[in-house]
Backbone as a printed PyTorch tensor [residue, N CA C, xyz], in Angstrom:
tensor([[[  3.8570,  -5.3160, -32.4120],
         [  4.3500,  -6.4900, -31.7220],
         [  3.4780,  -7.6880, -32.0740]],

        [[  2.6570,  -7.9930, -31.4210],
         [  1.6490,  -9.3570, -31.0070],
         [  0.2840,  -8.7600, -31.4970]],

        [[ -0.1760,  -7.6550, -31.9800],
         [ -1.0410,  -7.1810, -32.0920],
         [ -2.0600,  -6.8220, -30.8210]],

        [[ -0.9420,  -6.7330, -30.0720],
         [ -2.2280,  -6.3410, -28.6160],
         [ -2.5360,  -5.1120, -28.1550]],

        [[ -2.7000,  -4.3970, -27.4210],
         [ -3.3290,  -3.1580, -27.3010],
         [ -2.2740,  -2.0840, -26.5830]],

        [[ -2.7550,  -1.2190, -26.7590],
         [ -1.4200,   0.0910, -26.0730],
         [ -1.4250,  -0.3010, -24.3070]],

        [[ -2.5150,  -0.9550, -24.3880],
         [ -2.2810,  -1.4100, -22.6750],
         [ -1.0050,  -2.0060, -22.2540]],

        [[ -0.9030,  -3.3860, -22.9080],
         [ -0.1810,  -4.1510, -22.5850],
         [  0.9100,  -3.6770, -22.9680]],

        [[  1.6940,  -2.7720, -24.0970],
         [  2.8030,  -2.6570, -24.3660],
         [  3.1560,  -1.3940, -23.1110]],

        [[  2.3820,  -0.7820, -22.6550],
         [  2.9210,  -0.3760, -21.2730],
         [  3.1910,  -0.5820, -20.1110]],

        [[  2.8290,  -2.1750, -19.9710],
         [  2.8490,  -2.8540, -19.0860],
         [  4.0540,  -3.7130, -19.4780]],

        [[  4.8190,  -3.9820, -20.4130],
         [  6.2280,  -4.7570, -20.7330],
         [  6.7170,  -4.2200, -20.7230]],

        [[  6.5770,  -2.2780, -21.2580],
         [  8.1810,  -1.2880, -20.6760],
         [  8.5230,  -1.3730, -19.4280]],

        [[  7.2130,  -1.2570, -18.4710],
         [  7.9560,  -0.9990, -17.5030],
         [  8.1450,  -2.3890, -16.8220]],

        [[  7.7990,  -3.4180, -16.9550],
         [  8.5090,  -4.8600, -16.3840],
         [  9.7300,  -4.8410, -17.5660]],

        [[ 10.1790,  -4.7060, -18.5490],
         [ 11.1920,  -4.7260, -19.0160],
         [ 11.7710,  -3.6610, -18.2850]],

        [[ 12.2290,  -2.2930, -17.9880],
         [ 12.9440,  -1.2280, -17.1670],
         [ 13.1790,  -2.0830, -15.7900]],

        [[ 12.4920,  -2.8250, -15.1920],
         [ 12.7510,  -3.3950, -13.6720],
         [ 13.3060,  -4.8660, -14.3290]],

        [[ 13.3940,  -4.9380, -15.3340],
         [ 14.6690,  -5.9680, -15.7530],
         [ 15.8560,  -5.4690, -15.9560]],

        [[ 15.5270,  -4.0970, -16.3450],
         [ 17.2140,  -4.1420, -17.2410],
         [ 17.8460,  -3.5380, -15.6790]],

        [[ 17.0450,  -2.8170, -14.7740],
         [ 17.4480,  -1.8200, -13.5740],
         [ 18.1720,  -3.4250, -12.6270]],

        [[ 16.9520,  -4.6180, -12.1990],
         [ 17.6150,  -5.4560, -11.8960],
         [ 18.9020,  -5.6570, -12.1730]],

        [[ 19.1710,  -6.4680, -13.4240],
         [ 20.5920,  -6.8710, -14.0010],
         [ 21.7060,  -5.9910, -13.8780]],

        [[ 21.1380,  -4.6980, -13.9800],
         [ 22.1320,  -3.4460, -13.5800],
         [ 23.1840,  -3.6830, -12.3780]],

        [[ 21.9400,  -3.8560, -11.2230],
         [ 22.5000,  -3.4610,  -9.8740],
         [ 23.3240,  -5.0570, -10.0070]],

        [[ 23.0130,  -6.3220, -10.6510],
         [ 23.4840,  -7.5400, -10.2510],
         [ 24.9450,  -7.5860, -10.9460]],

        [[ 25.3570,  -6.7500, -11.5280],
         [ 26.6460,  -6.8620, -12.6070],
         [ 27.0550,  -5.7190, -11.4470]],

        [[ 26.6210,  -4.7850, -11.0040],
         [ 27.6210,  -4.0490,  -9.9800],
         [ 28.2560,  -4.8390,  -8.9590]],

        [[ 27.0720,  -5.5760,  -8.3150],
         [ 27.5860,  -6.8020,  -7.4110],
         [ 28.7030,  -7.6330,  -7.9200]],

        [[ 28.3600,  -7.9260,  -9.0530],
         [ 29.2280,  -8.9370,  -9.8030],
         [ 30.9070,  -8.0060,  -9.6070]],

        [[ 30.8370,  -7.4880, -10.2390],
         [ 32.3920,  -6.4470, -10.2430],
         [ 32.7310,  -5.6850,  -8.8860]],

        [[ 32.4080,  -5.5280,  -7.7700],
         [ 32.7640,  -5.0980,  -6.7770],
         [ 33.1210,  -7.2220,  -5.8300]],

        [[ 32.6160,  -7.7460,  -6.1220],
         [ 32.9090,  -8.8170,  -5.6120],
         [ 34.2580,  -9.3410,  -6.2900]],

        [[ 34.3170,  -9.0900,  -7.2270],
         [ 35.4640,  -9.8440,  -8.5550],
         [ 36.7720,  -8.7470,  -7.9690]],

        [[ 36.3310,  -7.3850,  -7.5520],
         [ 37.6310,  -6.6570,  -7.3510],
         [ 38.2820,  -7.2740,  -6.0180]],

        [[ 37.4220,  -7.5250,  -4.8250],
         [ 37.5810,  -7.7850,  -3.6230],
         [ 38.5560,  -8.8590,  -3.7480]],

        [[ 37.8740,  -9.6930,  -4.9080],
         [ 38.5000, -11.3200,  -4.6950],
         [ 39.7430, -10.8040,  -5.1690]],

        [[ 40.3880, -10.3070,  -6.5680],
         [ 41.4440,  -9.8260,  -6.6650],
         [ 42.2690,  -9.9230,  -5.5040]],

        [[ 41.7350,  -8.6470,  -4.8940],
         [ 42.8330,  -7.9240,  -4.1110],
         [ 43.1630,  -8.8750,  -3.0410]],

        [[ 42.3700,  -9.6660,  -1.9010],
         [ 42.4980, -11.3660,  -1.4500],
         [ 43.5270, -12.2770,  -2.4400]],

        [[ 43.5940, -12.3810,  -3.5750],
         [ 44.6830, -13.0240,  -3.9720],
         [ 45.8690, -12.6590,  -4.1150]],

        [[ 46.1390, -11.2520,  -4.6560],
         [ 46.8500, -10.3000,  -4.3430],
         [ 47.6520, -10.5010,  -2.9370]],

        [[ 47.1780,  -9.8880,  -2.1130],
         [ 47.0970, -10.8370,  -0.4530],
         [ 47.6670, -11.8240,   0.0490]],

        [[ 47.0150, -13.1240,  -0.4420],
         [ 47.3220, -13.8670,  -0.3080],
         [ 48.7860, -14.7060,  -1.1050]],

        [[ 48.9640, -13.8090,  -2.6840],
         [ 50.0790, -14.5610,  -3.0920],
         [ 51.1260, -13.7170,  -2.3580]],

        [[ 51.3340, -12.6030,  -1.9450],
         [ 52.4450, -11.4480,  -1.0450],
         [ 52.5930, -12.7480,   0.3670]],

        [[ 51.4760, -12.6900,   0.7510],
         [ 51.7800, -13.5310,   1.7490],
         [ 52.5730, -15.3250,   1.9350]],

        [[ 52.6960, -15.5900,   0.5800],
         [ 52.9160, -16.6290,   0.1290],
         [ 54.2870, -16.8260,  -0.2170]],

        [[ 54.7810, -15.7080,  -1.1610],
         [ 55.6100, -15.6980,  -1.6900],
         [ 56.7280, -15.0950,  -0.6370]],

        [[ 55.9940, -14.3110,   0.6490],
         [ 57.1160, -13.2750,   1.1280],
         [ 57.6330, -12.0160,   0.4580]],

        [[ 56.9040, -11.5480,  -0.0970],
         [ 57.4550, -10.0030,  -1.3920],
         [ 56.7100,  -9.1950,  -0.2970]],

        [[ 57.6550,  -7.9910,   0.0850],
         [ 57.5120,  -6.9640,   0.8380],
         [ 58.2270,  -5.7680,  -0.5490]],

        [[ 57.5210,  -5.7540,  -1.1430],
         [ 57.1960,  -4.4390,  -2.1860],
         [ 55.9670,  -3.9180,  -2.4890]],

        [[ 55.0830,  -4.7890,  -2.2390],
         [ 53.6040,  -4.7860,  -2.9970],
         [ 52.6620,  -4.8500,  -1.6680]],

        [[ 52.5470,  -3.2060,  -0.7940],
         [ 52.3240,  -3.4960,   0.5320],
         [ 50.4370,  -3.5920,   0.4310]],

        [[ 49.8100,  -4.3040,   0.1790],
         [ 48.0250,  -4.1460,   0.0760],
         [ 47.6140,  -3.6840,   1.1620]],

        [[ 48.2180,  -3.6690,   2.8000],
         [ 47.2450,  -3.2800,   3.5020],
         [ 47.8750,  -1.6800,   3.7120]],

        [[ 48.5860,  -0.9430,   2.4730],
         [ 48.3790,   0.5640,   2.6430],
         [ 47.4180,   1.0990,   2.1720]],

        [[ 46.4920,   1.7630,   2.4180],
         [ 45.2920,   1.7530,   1.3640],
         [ 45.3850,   3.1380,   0.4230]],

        [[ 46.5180,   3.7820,   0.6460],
         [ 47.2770,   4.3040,  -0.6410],
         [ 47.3470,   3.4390,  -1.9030]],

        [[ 47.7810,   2.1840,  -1.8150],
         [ 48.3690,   1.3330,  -2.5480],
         [ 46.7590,   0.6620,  -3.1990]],

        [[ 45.9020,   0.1280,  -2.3230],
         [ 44.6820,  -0.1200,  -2.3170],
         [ 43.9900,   0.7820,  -3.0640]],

        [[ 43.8350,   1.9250,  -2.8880],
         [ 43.0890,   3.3220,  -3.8570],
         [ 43.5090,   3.4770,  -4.9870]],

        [[ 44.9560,   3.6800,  -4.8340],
         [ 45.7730,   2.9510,  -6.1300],
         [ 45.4270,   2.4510,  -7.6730]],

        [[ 45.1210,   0.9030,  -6.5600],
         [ 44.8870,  -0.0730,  -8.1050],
         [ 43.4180,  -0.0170,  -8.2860]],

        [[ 42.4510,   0.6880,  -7.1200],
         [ 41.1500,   0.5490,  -7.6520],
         [ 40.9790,   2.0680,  -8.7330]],

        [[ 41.6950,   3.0400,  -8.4520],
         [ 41.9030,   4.2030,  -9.6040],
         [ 42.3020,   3.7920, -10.4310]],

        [[ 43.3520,   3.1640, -10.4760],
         [ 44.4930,   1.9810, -11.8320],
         [ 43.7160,   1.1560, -12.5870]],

        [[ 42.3910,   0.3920, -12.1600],
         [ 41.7620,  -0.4840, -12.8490],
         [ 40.3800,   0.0100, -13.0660]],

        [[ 39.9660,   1.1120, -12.7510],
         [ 39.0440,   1.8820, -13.4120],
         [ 39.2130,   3.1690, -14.6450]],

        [[ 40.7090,   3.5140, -14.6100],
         [ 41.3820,   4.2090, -16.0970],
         [ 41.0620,   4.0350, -17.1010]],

        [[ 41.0550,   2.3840, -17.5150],
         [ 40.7020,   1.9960, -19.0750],
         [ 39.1640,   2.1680, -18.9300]],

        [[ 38.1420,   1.6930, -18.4850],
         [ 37.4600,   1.9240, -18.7050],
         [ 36.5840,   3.5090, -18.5090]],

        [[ 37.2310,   4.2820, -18.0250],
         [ 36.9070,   5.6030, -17.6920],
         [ 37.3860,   6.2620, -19.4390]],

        [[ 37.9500,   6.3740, -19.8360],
         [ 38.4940,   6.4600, -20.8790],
         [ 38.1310,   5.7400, -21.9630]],

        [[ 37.4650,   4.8980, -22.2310],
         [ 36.7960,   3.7240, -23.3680],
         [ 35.6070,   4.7730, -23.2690]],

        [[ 34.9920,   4.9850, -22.1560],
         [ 33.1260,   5.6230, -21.9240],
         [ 33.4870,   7.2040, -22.7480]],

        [[ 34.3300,   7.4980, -22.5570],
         [ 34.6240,   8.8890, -22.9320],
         [ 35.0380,   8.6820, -24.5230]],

        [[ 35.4620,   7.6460, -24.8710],
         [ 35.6850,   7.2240, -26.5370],
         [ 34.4400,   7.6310, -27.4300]],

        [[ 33.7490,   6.0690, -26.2140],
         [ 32.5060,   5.8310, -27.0000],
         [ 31.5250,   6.7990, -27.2160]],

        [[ 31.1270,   7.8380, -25.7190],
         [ 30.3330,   8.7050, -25.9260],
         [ 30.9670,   9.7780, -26.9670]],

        [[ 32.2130,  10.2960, -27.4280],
         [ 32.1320,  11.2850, -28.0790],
         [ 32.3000,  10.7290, -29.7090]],

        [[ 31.8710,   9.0070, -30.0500],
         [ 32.3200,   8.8990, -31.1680],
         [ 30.6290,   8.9990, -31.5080]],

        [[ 29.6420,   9.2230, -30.7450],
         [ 28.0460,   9.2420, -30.3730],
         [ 27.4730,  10.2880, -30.6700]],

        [[ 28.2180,  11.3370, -30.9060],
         [ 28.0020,  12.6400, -31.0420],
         [ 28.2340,  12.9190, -32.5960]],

        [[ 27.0310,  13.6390, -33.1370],
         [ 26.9930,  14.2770, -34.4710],
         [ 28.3920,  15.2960, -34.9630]],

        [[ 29.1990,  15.2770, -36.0480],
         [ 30.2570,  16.2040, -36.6080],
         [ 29.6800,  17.4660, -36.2120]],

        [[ 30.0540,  18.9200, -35.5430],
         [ 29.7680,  19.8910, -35.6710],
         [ 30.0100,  20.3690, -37.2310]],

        [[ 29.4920,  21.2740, -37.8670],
         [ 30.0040,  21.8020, -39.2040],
         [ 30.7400,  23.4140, -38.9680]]])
């Protein structure tokens, strides 16, 4: 690196690890807030428009689209990890 001693480069893993662990938990926040707001607009345009098809406060319907909008990416992780993996011979 900087030419400094095995000290210090053990002292930036682990303040780097309580960075990346930070940002972690702040992008969970981020996407559990972003779903909420969704489903509030969702909500709010039913309520707007008057459409009694699209009932949000069943939470059938609610479990639903949060299973529905976690698919693609449940399925991308399962891409990526097995394109990660060495050819058996």
């Amino acid at each position: 690196m900087a030419g400094l001693g095995a000290e210090v480069r053990k002292r930036t893993d682990k303040l780097d690890a309580v960075g990346n662990t930070t940002a972690a938990i702040g992008k969970g926040f981020a996407i559990g807030s972003a779903a909420l707001t969704a489903l509030a607009l969702f909500a709010a345009f039913r309520a707007t428009t008057g459409i009694q098809v699209l009932d949000l406060t069943n939470p059938f319907v609610m479990a639903g689209l949060f299973i529905g909008g976690i698919m693609p990416f449940l399925f991308s992780s399962y891409a990526m990890k097995q394109s990660a993996r060495p050819l058996s011979k």
